[in-house]
PyMOL Python script that loads the backbone (N, CA, C, O; Angstrom):
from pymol import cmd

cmd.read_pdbstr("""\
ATOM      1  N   UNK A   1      84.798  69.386  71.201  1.00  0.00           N
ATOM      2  CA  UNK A   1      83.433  69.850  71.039  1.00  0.00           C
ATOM      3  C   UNK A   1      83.283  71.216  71.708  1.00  0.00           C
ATOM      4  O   UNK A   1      83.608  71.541  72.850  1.00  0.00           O
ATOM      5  N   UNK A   2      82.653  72.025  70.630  1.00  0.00           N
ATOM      6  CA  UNK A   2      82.613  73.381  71.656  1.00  0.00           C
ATOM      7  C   UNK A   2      81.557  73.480  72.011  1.00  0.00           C
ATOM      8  O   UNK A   2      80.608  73.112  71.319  1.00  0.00           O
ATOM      9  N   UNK A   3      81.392  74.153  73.524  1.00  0.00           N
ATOM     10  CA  UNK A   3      80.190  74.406  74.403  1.00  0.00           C
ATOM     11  C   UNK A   3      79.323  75.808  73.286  1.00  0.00           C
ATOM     12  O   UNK A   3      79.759  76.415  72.309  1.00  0.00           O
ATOM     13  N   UNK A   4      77.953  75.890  74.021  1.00  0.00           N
ATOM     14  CA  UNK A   4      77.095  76.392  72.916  1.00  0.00           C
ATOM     15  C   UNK A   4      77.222  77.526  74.191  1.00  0.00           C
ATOM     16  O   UNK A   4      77.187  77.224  75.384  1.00  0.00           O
ATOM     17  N   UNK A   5      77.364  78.779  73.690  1.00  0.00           N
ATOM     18  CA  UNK A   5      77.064  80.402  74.603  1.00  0.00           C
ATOM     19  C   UNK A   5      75.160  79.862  75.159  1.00  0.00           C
ATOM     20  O   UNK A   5      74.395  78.950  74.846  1.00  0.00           O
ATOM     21  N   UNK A   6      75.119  80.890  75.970  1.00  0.00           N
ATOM     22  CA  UNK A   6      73.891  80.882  76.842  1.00  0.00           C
ATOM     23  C   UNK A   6      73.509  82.711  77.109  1.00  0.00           C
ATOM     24  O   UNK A   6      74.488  83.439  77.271  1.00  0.00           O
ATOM     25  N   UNK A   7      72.695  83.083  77.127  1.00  0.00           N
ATOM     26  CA  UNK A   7      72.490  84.787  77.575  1.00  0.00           C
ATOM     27  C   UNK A   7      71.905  84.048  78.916  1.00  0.00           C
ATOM     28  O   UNK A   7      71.066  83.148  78.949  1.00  0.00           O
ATOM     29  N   UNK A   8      72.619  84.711  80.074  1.00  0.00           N
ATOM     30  CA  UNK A   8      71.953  84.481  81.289  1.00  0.00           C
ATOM     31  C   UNK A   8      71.196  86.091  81.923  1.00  0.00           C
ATOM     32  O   UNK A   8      71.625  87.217  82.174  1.00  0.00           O
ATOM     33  N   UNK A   9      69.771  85.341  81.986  1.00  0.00           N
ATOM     34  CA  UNK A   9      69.378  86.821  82.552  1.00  0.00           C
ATOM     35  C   UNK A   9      69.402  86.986  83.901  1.00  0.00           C
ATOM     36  O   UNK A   9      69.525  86.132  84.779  1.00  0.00           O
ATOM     37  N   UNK A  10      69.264  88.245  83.989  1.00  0.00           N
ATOM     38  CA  UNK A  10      68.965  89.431  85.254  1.00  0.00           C
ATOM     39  C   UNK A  10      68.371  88.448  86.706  1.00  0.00           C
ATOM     40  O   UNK A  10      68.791  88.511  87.861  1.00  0.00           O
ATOM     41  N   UNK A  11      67.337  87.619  86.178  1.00  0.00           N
ATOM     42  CA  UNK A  11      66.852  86.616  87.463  1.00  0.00           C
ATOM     43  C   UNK A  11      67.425  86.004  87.724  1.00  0.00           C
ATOM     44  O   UNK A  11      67.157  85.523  88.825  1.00  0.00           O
ATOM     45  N   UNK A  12      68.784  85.414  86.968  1.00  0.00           N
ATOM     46  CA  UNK A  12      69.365  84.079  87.561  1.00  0.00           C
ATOM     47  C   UNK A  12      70.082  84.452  87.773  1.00  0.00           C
ATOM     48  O   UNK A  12      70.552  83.653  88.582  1.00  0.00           O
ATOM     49  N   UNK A  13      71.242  85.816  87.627  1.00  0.00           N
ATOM     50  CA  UNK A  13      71.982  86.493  88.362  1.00  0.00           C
ATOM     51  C   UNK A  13      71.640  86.696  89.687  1.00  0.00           C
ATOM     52  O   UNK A  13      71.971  85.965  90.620  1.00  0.00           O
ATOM     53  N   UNK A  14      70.917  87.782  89.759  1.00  0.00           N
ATOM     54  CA  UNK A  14      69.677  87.846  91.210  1.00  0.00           C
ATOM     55  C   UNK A  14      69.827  86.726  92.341  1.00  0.00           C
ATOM     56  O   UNK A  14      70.107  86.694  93.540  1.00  0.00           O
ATOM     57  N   UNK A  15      69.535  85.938  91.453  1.00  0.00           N
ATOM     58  CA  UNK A  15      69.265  84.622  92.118  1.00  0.00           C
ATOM     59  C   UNK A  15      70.542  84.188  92.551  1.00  0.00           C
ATOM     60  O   UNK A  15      70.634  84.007  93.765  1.00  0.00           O
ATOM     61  N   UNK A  16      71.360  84.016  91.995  1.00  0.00           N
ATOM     62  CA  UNK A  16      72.524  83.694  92.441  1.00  0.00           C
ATOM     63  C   UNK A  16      73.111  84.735  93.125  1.00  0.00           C
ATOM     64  O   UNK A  16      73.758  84.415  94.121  1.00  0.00           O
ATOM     65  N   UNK A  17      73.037  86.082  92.794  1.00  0.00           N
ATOM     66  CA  UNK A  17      73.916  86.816  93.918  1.00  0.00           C
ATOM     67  C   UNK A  17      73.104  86.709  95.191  1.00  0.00           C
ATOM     68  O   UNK A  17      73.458  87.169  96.276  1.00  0.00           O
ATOM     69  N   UNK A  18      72.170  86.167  94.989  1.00  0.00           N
ATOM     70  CA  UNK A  18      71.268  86.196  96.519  1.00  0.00           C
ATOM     71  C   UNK A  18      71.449  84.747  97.857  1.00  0.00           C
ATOM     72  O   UNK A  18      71.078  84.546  99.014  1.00  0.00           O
ATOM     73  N   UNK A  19      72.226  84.045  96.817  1.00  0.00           N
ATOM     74  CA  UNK A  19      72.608  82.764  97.464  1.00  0.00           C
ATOM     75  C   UNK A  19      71.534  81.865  97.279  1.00  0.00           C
ATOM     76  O   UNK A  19      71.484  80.942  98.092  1.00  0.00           O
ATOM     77  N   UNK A  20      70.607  81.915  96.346  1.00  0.00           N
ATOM     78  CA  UNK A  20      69.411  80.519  95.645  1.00  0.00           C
ATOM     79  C   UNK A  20      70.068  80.217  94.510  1.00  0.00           C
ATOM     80  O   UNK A  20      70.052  80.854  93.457  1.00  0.00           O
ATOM     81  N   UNK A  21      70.750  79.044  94.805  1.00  0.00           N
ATOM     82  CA  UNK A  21      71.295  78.520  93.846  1.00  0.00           C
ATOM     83  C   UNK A  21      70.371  77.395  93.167  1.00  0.00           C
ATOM     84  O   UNK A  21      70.518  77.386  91.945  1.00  0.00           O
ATOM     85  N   UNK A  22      69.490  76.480  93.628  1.00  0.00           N
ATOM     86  CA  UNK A  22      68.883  76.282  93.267  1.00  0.00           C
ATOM     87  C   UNK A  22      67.789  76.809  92.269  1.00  0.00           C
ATOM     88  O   UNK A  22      67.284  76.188  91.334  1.00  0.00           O
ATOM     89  N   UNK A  23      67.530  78.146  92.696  1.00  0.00           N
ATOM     90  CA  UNK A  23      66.623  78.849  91.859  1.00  0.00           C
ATOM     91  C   UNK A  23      66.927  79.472  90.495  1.00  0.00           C
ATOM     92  O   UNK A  23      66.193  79.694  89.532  1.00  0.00           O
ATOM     93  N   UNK A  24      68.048  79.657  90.674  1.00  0.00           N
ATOM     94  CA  UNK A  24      68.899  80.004  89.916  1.00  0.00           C
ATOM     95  C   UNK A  24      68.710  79.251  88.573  1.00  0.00           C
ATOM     96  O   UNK A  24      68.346  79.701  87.487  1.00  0.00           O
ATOM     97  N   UNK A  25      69.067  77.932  88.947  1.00  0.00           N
ATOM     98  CA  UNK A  25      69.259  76.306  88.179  1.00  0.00           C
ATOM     99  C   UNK A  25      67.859  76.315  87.384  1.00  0.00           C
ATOM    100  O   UNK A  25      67.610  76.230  86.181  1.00  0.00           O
ATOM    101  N   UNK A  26      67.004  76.457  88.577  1.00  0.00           N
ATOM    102  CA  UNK A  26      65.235  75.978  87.647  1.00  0.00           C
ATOM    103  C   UNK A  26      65.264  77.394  86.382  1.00  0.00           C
ATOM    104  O   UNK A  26      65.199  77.272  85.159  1.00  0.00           O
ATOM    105  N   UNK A  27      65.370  78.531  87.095  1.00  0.00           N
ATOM    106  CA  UNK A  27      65.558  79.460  85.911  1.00  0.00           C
ATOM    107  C   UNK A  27      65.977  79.401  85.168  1.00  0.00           C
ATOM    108  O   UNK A  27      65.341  79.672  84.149  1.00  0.00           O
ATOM    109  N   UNK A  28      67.525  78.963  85.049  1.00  0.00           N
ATOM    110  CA  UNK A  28      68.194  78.752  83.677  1.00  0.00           C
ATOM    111  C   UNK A  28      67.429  77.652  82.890  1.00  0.00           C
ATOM    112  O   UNK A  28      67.161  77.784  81.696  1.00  0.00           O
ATOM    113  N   UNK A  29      67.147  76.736  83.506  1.00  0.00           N
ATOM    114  CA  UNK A  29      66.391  75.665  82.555  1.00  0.00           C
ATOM    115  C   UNK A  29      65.474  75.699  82.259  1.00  0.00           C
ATOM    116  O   UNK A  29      65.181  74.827  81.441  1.00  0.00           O
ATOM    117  N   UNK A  30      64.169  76.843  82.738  1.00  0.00           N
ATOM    118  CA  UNK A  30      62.837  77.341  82.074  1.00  0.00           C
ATOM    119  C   UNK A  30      63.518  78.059  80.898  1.00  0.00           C
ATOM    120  O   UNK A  30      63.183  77.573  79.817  1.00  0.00           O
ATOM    121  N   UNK A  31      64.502  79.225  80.801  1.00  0.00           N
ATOM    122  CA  UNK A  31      64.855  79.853  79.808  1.00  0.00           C
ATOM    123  C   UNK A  31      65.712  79.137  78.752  1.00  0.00           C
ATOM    124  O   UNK A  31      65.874  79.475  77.580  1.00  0.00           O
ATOM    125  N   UNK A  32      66.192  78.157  79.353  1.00  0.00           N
ATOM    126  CA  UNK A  32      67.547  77.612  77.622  1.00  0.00           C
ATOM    127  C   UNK A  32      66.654  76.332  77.307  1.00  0.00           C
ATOM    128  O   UNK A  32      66.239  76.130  76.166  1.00  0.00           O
ATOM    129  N   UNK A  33      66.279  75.178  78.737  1.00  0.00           N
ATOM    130  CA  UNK A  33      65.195  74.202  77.771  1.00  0.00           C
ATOM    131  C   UNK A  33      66.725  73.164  78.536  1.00  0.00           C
ATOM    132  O   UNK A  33      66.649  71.937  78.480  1.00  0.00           O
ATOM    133  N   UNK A  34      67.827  73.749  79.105  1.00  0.00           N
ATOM    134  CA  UNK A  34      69.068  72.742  79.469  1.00  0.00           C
ATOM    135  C   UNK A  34      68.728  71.587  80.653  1.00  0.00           C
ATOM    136  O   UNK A  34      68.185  71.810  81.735  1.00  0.00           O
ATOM    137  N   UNK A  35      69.113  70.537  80.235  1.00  0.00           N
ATOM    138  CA  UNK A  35      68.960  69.309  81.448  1.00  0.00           C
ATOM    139  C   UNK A  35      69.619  69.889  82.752  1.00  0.00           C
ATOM    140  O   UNK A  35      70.490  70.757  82.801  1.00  0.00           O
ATOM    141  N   UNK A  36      68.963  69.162  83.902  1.00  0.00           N
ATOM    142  CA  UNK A  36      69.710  69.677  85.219  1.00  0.00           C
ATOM    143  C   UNK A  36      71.255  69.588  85.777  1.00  0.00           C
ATOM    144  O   UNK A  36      71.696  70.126  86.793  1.00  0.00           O
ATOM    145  N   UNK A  37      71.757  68.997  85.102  1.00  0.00           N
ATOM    146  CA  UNK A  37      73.013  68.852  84.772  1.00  0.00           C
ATOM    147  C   UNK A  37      73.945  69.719  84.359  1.00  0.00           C
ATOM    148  O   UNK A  37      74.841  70.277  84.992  1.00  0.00           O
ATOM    149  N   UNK A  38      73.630  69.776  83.185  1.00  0.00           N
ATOM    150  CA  UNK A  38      73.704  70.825  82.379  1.00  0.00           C
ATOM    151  C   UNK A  38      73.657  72.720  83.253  1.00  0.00           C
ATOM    152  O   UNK A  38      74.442  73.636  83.497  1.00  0.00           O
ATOM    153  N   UNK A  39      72.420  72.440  83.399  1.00  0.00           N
ATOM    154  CA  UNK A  39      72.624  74.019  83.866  1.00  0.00           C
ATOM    155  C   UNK A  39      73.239  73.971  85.154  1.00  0.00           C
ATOM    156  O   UNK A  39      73.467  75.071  85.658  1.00  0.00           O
ATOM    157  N   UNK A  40      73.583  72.886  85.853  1.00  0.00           N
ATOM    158  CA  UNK A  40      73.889  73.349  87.565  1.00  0.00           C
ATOM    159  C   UNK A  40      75.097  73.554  87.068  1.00  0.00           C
ATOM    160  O   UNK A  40      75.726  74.475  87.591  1.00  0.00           O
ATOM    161  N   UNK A  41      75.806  72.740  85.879  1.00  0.00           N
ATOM    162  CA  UNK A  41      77.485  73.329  85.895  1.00  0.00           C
ATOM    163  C   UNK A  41      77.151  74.684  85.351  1.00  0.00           C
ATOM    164  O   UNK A  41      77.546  75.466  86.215  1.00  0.00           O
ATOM    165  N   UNK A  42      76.499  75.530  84.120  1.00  0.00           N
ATOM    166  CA  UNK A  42      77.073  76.760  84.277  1.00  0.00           C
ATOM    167  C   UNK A  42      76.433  77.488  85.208  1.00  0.00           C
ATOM    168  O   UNK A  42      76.810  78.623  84.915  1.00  0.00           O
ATOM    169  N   UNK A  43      75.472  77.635  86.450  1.00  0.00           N
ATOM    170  CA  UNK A  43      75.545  77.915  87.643  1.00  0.00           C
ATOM    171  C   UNK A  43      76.818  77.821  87.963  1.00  0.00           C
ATOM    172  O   UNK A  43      77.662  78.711  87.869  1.00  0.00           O
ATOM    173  N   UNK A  44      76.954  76.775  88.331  1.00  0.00           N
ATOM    174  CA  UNK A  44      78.288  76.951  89.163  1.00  0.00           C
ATOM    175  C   UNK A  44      79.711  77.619  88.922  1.00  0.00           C
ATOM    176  O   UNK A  44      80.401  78.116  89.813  1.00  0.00           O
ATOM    177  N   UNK A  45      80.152  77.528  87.100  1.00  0.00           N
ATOM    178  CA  UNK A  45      81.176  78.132  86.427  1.00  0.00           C
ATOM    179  C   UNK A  45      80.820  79.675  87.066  1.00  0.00           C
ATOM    180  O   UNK A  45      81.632  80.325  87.725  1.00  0.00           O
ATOM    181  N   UNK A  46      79.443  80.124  86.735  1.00  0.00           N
ATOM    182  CA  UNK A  46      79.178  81.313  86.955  1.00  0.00           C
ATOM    183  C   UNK A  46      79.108  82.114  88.124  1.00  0.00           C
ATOM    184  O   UNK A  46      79.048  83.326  88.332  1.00  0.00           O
ATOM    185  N   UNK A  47      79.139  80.896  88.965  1.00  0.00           N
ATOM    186  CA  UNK A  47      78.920  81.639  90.530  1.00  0.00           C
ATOM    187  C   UNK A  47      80.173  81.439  91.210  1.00  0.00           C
ATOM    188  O   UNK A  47      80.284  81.770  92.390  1.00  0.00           O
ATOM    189  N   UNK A  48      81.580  80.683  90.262  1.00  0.00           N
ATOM    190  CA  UNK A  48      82.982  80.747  90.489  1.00  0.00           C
ATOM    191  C   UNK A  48      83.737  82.407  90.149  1.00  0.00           C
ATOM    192  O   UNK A  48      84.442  83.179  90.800  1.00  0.00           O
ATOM    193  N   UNK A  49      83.119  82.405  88.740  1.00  0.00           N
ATOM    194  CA  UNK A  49      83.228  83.432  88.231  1.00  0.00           C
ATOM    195  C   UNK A  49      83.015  84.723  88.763  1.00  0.00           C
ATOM    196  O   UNK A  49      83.774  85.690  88.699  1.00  0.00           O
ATOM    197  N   UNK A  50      82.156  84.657  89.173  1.00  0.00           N
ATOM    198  CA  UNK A  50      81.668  85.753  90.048  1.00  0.00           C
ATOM    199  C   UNK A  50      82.087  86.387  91.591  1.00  0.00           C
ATOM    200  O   UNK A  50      82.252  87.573  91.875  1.00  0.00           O
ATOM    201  N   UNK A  51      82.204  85.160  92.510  1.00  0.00           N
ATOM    202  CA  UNK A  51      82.839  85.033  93.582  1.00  0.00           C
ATOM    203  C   UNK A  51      84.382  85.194  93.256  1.00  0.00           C
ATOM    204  O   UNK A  51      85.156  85.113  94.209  1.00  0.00           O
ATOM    205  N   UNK A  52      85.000  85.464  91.715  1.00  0.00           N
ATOM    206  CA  UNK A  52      86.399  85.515  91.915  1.00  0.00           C
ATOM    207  C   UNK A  52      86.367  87.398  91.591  1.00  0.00           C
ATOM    208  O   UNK A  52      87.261  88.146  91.985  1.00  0.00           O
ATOM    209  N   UNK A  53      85.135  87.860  90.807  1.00  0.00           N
ATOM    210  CA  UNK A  53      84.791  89.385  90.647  1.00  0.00           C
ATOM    211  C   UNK A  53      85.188  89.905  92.055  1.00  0.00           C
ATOM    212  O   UNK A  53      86.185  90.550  92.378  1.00  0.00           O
ATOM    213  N   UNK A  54      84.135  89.453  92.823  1.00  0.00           N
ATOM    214  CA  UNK A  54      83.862  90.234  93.756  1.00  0.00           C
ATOM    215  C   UNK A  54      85.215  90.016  95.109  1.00  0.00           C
ATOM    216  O   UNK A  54      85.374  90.818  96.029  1.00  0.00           O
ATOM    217  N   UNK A  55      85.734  89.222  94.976  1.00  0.00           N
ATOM    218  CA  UNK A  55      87.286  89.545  95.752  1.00  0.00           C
ATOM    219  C   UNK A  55      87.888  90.190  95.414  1.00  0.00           C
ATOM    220  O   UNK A  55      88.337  91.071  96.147  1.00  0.00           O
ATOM    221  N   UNK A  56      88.206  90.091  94.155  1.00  0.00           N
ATOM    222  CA  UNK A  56      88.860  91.116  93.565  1.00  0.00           C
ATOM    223  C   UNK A  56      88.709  92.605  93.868  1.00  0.00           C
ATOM    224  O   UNK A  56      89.661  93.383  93.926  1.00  0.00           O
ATOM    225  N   UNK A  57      87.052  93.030  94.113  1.00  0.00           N
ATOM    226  CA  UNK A  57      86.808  94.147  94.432  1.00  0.00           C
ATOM    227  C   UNK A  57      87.149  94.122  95.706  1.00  0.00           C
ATOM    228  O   UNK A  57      88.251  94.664  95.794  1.00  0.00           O
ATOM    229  N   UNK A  58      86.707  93.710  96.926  1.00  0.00           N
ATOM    230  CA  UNK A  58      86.639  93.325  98.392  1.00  0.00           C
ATOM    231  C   UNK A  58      87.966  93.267  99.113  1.00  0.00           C
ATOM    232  O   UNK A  58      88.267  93.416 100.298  1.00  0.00           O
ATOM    233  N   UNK A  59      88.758  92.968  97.875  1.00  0.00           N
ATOM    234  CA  UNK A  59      90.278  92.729  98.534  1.00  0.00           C
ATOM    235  C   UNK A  59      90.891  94.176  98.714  1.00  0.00           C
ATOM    236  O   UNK A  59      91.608  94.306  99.705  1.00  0.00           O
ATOM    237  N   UNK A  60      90.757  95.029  98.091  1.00  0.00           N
ATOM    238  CA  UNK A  60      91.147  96.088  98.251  1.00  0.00           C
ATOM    239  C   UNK A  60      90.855  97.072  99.371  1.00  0.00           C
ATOM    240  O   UNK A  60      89.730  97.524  99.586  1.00  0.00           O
ATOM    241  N   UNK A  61      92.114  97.422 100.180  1.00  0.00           N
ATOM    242  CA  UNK A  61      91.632  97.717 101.772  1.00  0.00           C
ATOM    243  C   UNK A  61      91.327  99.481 101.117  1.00  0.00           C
ATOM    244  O   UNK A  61      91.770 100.146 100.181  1.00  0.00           O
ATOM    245  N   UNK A  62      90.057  99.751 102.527  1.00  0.00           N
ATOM    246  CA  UNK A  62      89.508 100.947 102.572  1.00  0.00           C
ATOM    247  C   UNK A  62      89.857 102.265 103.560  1.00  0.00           C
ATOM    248  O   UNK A  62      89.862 102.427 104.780  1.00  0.00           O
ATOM    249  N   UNK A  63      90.082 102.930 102.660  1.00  0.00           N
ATOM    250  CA  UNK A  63      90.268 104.035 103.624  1.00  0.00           C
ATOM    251  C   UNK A  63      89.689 103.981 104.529  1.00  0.00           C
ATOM    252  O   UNK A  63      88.655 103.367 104.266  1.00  0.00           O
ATOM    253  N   UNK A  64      89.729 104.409 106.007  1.00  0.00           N
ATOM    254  CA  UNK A  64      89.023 104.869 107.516  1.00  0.00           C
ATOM    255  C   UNK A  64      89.227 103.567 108.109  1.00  0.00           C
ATOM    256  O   UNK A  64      90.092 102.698 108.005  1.00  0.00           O
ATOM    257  N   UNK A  65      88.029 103.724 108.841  1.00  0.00           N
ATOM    258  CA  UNK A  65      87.555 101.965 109.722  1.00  0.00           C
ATOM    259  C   UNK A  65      88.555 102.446 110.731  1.00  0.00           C
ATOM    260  O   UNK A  65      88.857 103.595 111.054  1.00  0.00           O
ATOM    261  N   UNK A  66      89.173 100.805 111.318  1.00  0.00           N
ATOM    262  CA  UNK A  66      89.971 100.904 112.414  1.00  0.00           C
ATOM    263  C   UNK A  66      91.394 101.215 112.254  1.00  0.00           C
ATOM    264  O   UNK A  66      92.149 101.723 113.082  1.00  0.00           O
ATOM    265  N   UNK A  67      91.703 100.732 110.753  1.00  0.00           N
ATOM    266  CA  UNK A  67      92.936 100.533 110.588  1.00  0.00           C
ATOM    267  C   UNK A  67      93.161 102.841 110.295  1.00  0.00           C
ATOM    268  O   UNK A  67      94.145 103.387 110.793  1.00  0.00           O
ATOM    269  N   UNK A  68      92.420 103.434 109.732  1.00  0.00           N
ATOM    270  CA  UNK A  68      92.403 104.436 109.522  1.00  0.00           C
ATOM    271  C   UNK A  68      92.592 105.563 111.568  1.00  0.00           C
ATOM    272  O   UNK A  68      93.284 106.422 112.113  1.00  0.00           O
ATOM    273  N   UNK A  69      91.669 104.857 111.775  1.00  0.00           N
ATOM    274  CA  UNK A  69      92.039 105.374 113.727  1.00  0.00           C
ATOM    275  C   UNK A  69      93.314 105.187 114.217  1.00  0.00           C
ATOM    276  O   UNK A  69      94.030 105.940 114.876  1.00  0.00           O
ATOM    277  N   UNK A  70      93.439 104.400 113.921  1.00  0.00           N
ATOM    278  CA  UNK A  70      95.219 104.000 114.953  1.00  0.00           C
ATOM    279  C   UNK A  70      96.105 104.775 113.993  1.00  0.00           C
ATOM    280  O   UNK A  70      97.040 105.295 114.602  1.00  0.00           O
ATOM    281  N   UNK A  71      96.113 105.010 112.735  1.00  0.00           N
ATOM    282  CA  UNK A  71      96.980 105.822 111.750  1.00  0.00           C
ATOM    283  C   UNK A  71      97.075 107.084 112.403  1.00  0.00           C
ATOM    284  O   UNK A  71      98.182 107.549 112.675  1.00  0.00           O
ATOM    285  N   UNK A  72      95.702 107.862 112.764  1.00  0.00           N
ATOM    286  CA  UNK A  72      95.561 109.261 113.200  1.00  0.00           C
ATOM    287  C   UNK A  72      95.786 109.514 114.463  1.00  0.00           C
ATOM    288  O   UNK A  72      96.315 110.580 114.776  1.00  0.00           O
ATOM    289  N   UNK A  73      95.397 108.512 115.482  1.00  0.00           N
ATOM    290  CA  UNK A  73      95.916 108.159 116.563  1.00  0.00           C
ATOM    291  C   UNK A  73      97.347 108.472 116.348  1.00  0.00           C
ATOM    292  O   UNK A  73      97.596 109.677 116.378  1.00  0.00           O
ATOM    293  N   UNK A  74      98.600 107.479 116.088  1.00  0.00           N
ATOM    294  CA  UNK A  74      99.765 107.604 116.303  1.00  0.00           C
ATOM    295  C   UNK A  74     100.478 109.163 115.193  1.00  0.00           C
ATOM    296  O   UNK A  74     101.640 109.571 115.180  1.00  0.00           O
ATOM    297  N   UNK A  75      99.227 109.727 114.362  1.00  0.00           N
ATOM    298  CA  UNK A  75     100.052 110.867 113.669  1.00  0.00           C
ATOM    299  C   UNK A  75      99.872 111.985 115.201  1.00  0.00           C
ATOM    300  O   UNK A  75     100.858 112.580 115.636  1.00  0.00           O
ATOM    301  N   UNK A  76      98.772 112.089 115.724  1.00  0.00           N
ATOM    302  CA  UNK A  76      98.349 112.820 116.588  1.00  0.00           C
ATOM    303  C   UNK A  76      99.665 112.494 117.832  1.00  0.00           C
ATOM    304  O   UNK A  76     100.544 113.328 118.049  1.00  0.00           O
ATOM    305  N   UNK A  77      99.590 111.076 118.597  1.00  0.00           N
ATOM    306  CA  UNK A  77     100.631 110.851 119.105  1.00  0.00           C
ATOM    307  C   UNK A  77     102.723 111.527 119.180  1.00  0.00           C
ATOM    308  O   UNK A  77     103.473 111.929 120.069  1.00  0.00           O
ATOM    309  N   UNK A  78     102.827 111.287 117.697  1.00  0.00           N
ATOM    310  CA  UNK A  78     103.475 112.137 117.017  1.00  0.00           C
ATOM    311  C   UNK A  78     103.808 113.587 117.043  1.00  0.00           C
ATOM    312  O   UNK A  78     104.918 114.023 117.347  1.00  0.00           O
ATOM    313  N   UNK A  79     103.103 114.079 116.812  1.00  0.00           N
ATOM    314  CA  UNK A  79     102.616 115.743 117.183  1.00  0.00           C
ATOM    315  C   UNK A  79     102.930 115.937 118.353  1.00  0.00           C
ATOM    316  O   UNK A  79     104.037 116.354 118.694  1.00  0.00           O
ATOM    317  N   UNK A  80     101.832 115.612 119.259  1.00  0.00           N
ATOM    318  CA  UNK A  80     102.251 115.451 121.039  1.00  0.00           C
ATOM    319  C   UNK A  80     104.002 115.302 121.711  1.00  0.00           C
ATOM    320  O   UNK A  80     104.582 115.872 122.635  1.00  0.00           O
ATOM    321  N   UNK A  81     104.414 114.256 120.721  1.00  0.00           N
ATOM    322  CA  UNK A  81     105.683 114.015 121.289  1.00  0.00           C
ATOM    323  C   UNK A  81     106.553 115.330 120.968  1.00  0.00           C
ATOM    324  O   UNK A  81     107.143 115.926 121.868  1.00  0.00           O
ATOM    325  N   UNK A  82     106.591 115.719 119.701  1.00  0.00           N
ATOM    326  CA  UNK A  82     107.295 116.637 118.888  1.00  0.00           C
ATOM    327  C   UNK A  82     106.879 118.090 119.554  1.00  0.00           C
ATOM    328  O   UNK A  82     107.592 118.991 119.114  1.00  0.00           O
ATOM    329  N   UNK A  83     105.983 118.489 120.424  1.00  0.00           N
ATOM    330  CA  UNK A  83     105.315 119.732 120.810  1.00  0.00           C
ATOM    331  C   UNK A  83     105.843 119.893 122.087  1.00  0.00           C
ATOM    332  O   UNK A  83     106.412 120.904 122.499  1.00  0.00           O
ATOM    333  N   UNK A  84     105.596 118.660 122.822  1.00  0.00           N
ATOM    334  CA  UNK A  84     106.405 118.417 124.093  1.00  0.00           C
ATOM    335  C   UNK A  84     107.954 118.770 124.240  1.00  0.00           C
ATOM    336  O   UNK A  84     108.540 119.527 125.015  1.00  0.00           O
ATOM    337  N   UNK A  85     108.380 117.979 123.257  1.00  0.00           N
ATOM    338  CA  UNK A  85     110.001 118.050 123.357  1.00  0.00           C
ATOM    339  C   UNK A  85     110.549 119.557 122.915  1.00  0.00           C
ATOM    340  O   UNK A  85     111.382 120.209 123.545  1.00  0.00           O
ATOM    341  N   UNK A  86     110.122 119.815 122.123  1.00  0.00           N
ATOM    342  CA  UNK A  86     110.534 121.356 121.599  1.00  0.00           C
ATOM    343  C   UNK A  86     110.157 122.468 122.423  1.00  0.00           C
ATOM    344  O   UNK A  86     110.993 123.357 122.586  1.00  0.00           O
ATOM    345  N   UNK A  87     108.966 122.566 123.003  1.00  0.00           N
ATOM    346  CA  UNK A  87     108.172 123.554 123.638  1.00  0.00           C
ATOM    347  C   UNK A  87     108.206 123.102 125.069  1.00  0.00           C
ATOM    348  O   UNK A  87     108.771 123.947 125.763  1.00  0.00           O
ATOM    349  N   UNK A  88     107.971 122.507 125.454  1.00  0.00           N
ATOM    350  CA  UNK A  88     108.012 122.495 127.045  1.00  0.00           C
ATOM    351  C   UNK A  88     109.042 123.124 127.940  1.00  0.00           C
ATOM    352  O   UNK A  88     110.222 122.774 127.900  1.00  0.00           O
ATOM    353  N   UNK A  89     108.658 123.911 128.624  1.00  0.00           N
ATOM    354  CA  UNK A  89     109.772 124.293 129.639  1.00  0.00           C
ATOM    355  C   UNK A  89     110.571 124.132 130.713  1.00  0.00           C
ATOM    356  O   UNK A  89     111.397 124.998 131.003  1.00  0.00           O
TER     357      UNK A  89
END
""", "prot")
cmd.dss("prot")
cmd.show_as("cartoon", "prot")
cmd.util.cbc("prot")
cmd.orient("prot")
């Protein structure tokens, strides 16, 4: 049996990226007319779905922060050593 598509709007996104999952649920079922059942699973497909988006983005490390300090730190370190040893008298 194939499942029937759904357009989920803008509020129940909202709603769900906001962490009301519940609200979410009553929304979808004012808009499709779906039993509570029904809509809490595609809530939930959708808020799997989503939570697997946004790692995806999140996982990817960012330039600077701390890990970016200790980099410039030890290039600077570096330098120091190399300025010392060559140049010092």
């Amino acid at each position: 049996m194939e499942e029937p598509e759904y357009t989920v709007s803008d509020d129940v996104i909202a709603a769900l990226d906001s962490g009301r999952t519940i609200e979410a649920v009553k929304l979808l079922r004012q808009e499709t007319g779906l039993g509570l059942k029904e809509a809490k699973d595609v809530i939930d497909a959708l808020a799997q779905e989503r939570r697997g988006k946004s790692q995806l983005t999140t996982s990817m490390p960012e330039e600077g922060g701390a890990s970016g300090l200790i980099k410039l730190l030890l290039v600077i370190a570096v330098l120091l050593a190399g300025y010392s040893y060559f140049f010092a008298d």
